[in-house]
C-alpha positions as CSV (number, residue, x, y, z in Angstrom):
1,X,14.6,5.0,5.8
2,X,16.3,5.6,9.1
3,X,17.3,2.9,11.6
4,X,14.1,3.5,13.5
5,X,10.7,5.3,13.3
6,X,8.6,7.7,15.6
7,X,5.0,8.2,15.7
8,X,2.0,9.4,17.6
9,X,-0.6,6.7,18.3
10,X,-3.7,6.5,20.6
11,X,-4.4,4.7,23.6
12,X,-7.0,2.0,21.7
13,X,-3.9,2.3,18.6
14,X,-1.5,0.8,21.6
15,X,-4.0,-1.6,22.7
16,X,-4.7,-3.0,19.2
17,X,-0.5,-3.1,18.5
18,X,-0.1,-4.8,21.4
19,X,-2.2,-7.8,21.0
20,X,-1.2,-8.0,17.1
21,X,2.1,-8.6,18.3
22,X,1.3,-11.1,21.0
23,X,-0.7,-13.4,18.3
24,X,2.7,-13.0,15.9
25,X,4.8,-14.1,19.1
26,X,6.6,-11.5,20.6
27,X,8.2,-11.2,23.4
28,X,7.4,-8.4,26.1
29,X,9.1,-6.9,28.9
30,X,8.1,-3.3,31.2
31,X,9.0,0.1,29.9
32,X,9.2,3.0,32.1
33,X,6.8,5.8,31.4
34,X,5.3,2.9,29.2
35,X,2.3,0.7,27.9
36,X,4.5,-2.0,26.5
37,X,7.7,-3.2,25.4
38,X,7.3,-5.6,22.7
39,X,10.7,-8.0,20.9
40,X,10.6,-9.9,17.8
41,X,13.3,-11.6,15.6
42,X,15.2,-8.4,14.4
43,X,12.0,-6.2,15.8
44,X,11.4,-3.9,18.7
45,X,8.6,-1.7,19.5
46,X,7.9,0.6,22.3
47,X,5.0,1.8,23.0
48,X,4.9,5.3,25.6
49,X,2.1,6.7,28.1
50,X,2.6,9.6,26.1
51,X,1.4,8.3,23.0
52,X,4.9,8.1,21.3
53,X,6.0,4.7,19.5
54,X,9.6,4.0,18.6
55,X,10.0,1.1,16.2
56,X,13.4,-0.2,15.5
57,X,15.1,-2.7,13.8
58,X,16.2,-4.7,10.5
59,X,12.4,-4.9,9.6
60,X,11.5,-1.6,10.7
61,X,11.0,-0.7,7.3
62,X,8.9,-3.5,6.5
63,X,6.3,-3.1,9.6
64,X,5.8,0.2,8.9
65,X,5.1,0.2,5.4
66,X,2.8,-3.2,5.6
67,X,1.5,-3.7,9.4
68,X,1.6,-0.1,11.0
């Protein structure tokens, strides 16, 4: 796989993400044009107004195959 990953994901999708990653701990931060911007150990995921996420990282591969 690539270094990082891009899809389309609605608004109650974001909402969801976004509290999955605050119970595994992560760390988040404001994104312009943005819902969220979320950090974990060798993580990061961004999550737009638009609908777009961009997930990148060493366990990119991992989150998408077994969390996304």
């Amino acid at each position: 796989m690539a270094n990082n990953y891009v899809c389309t994901i609605t608004s109650e999708q974001a909402e969801a993400l976004r509290i999955l990653l605050e119970n595994r701990g992560f760390d988040f931060s404001s994104l312009p044009y943005g819902k969220f911007k979320a950090s974990g150990k060798n993580l990061s995921i961004a999550a737009y107004d638009s609908g777009k996420l961009v997930i990148q990282g060493k366990e990119m591969e991992d989150f998408v195959l077994y969390t996304l």
